[in-house]
N, C-alpha and C positions, 0 to 999 in steps of 0.2 A: 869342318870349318870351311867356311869361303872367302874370298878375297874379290874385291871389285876389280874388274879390268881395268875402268875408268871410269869415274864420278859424274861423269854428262847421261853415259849412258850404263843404268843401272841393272838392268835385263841383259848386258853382254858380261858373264862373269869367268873365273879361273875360278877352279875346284879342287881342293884336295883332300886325300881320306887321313883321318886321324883317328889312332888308337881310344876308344873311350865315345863317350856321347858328345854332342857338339854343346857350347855355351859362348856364354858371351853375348852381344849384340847378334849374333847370327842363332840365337836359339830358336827365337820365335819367326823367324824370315820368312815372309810368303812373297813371292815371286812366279814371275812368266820366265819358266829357266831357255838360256841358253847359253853355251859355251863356245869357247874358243882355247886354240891351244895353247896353254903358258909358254910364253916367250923363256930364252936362258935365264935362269938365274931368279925365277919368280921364285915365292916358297923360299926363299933362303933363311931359315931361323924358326921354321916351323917343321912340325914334328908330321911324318905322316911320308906318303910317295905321291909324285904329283899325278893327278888324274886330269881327263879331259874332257868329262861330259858328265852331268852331274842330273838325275830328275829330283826334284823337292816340288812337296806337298807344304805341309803346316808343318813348319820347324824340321831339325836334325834332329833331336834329341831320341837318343834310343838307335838311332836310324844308320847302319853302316854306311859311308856312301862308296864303299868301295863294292857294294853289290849294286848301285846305280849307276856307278859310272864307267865309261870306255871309251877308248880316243877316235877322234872324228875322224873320217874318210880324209885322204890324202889333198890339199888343198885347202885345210886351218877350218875355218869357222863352219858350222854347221846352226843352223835353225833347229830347236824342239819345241813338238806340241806337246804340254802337259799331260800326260798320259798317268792312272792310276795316284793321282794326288787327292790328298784326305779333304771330305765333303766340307762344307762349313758346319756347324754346330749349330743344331736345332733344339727345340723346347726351351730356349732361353740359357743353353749350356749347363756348364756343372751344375748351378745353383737351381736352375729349372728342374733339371732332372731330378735333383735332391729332393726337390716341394714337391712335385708329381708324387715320387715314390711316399710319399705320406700321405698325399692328398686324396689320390685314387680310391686307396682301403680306406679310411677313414670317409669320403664320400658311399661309400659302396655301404660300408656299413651305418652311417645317415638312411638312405633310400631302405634299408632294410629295417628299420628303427619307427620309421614316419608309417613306412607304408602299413604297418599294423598297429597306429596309433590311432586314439579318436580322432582328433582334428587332420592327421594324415599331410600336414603342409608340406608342401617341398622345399620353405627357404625356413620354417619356424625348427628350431630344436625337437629333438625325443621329449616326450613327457616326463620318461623316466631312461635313465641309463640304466642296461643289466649290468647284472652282476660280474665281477672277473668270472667264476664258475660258470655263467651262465655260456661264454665262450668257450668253456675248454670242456671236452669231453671222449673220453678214451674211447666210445664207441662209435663220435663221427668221426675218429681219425680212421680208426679200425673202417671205417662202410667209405671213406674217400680213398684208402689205400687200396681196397676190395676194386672200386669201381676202378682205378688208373691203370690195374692190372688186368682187370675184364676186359677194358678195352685196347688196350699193350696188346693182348692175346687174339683178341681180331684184327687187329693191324697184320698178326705175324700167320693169318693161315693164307692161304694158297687163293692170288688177287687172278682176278679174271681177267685182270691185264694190268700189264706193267709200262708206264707212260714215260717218257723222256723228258727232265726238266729243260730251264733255257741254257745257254750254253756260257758255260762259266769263265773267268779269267785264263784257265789252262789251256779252253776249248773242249773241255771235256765236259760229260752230261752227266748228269746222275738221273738214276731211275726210282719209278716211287711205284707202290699196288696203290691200284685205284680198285681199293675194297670197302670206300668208306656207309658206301649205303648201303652194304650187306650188312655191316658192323650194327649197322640201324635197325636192320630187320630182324638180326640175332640178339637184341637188345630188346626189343619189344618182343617175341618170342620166349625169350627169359622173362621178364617182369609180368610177360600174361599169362604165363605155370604159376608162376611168384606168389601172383593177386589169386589166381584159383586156388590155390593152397592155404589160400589164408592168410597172405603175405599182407603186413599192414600198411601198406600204402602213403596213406593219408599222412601215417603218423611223421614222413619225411619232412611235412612242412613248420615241427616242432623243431628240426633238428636244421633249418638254414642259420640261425647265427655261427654254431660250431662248428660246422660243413664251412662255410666259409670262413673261419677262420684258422683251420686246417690247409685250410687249398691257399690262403694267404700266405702264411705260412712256408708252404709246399713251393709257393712262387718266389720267395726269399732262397732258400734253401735251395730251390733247381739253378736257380738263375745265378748265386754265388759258384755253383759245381762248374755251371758252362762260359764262366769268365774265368775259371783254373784253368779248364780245358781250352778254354782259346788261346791261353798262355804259350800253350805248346804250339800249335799250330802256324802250321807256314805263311807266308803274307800274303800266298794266292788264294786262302779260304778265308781270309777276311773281308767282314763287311765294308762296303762302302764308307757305310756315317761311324762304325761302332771303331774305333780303331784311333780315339783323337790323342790318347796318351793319359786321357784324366779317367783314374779309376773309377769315379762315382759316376761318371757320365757315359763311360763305355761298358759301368753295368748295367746302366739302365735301359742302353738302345743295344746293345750286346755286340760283343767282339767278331764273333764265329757267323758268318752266312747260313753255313748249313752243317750245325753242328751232327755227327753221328755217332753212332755205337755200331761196328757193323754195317750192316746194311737196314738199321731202326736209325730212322731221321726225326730229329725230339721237337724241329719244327713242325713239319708236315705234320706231324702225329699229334701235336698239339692244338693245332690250324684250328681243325676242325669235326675234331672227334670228343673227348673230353667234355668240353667245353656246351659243345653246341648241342649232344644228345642229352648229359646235361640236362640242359634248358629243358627239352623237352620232356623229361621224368619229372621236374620237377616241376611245370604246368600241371603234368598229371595228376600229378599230386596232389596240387591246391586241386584239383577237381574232382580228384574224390574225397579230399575233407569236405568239399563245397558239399559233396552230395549227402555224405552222414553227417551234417549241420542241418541242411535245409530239407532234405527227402531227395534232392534229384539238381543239377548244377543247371546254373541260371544260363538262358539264352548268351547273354555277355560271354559268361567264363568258355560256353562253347565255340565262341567265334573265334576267341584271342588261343582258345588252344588250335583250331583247327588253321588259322590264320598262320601262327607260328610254327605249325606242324609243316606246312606247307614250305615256309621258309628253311625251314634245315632240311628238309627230305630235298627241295631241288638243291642248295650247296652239296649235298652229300652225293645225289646222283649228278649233277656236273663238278665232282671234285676234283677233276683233269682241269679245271679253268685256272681253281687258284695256281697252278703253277706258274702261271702268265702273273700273279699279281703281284704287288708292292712287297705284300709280307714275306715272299717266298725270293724274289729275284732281287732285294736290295738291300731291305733291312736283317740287320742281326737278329743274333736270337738272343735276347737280352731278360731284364725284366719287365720291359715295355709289354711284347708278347706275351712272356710268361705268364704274367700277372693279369691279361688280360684275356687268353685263352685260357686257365685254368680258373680265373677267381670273378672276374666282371663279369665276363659272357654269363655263365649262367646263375649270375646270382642276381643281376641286375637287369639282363634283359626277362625275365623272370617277374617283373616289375609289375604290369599290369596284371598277370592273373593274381600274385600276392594282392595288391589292393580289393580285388573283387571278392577277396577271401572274406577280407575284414571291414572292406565296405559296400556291399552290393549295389549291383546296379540295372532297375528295370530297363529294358528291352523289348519293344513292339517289335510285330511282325513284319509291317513296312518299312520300318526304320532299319532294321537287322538285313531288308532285302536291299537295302540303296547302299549299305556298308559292304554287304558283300558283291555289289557291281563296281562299288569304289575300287575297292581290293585286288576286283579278278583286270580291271584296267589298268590299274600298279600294277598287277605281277605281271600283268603282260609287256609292257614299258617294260620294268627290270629286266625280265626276262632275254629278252629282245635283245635289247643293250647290254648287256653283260655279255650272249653270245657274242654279238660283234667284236665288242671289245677285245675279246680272248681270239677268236679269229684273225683279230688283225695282228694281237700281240704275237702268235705265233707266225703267221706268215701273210707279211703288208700288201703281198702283192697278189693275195687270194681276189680272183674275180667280184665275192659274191662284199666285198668291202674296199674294191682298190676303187671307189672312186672314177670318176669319167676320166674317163684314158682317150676317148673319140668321142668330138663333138659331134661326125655325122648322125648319128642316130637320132641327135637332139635338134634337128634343123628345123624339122616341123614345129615345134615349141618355140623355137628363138623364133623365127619367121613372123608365127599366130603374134606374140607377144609384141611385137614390132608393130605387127599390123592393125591390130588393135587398139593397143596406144594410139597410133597417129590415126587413126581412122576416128579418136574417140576427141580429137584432137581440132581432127577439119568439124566433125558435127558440133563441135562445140562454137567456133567459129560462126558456122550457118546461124545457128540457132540464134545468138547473139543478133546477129544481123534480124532475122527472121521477128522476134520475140522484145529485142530491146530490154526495158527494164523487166516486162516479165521473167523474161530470162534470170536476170540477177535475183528476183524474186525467191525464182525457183532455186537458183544454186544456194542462194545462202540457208533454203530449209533443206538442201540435200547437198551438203557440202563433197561427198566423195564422188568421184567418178566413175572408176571402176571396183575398187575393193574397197569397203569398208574401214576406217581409218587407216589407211593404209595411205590408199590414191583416188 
């Protein structure tokens, strides 16, 4: 509970800890805390010992404040800056989160519906809904628990280096194997014995409803285990945003940072393993049903595999970056993630070879050469920018991204730039004089100066 110093100013308060969670008018309190030491005789009628320095986030409630507070340095009032108080509430809060977790599967399985439909719309209805049965089936539970555990198992052999995450509330790091592009290459290794063997391939692309509706499923059911498990868990491995006190909303962005088993991290390992190879079995797939449909897979289907191939193999051989990113350094491990590293990633970025399956589409040889110069300029752009990005996130004041630190070097430029301008400045002048109306003539058919709409 808390008490107001004085009513003028609301931000200088008295704090004291009380047995039990806070209520009242002071449940919901968000404030810029700072404290002062209770004068004699403050607290008199209230339950609890007087304390004298208080940090609040969103409300008491839950919240001991006798593990926040402790009495200020000798000389009464002190200043605090808000340190570790709970993020605001995103996706539109409880009720957000609540519609997402519907909206998500139930759009995911729309796009899976359309895309093998005639008309194929993206905003028109299925033609026809399957059936309940046609969702459930004991062998793609059985071939999704096969594949969680395939890949569990290349997480867990011997990484050819072990990388240090960012550095956590305690100050301490955790470490992670960055073995995820091997996992990729023993992945494709396995599936290409698989397919020599006789392995039906193809026939995967019968089995995405119940594949994905087992991995939905699988994301319900993890995501419930890792909101138990963040129950336990101390305040220093809590997430940022997951931690608001409302259970529907801190399942859905998740409580735990970096939930483990061990030394098995259920984010990391989720990131982008599962999920993202995944994706690319299941391209596969549609392309070789493409090919015992048609005789041989259309120019298309080869682009968007090789296209996509391209994109998980560089995340997978730069998977020391994602530790620099959002997923890994702020948000929980919720069913945000969950739900979206085990069920969307590959059911849905999956998207375009599915269509090509069941709606082909011709492809010239010049047209197919300007897509794949599009492509190799994006990846290059990505590429680029994502190194930096991760460069800077781990260390701001790396050379090759801090930015001009010394103008000298750049003097020769500022100089030209100067000189130029004003040189473009007096001839402009001359001419004027020199030219008269032709002059104006001529500007108004050549209105820039030096750079085209620019100046």
């Amino acid at each position: 509970m808390l008490a107001s110093d004085s009513p003028p100013r609301a931000d200088w308060l008295i704090c004291w800890a009380q047995d039990g969670p806070g209520a009242g008018p002071f449940k919901d309190l968000r404030v810029d805390m700072r404290c002062v030491r209770a004068p004699p005789g403050t607290g008199a009628g209230h339950r609890g010992r007087i304390r004298h320095r208080v940090h609040l986030g969103v409300g008491v409630e839950g919240v001991p404040l006798a593990d926040f507070c402790e009495p200020p340095p000798p000389g009464g009032a002190e200043t605090m800056a808000p340190q570790g108080s709970r993020a605001p509430l995103e996706f539109g809060g409880p009720l957000g989160a609540a519609a997402l977790m519907l909206l998500l599967p139930a759009t995911m399985f729309h796009l899976l519906l359309v895309a093998r439909s005639g008309p194929a719309r993206l905003l028109g209805l299925p033609p026809h809904l399957p059936a309940p049965e046609a969702l459930w089936s004991p062998g793609a539970l059985l071939l999704w628990l096969t594949w969680l555990g395939l890949q569990a198992a290349f997480y867990l052999l011997p990484a050819h280096k072990m990388a240090e995450g960012q550095e956590l509330k305690d100050k301490s790091r955790l470490r992670y194997p960055i073995n995820g592009f091997q996992a990729l290459v023993l992945t494709a290794l396995l599936v290409g014995l698989g397919v020599s063997a006789g392995l039906p391939l193809g026939m995967l692309t019968e089995m995405l409803l119940p594949l994905a509706w087992v991995a939905t499923l699988t994301a319900f059911i993890f995501s419930l285990l890792l909101y138990l498990k963040a129950l336990m868990a101390p305040a220093s491995a809590l997430a940022p945003g997951g931690n608001s006190g409302n259970p529907v909303y801190d399942f859905f962005l998740g409580r735990e940072l970096n939930p483990r088993f061990g030394s098995f991290d259920c984010k990391y390992f989720c990131e982008l393993r599962p999920g993202l190879i995944g994706w690319v079995l299941i391209n596969l797939a549609l392309l070789v049903q493409e090919a015992e449909l048609l005789g041989s897979p259309s120019l298309a289907m080869w682009l968007v595999n090789g296209f996509q191939l391209l994109y998980v193999g560089d995340a997978l051989w730069h998977e020391e970056a994602v530790l620099t990113t959002m997923d890994i350094t702020h948000d929980g491990f919720g069913f945000m993630l969950a739900f979206g590293d085990l069920a969307w990633v590959p059911f849905t970025y999956s998207l375009q070879a599915q269509f090509l399956l069941y709606h082909p589409q011709p492809l010239e040889l010049p047209t197919a050469s300007v897509i794949c110069l599009v492509n190799a300029v994006g990846y290059y752009i990505f590429r680029g920018a994502n190194s930096q990005k991760n460069t800077f996130r781990k260390n701001p004041s790396d050379p090759r991204v801090a930015g001009v630190s010394h103008l000298l070097p750049y003097f020769y430029l500022l100089y030209f730039t100067a000189l130029l301008v004003h040189r473009e400045a007096r001839d402009e002048q001359q001419c004027l004089q020199k030219y008269g109306l032709a002059w104006h003539e001529y500007c108004r058919r050549v209105p820039y100066r030096i750079v085209p709409y620019i100046y």
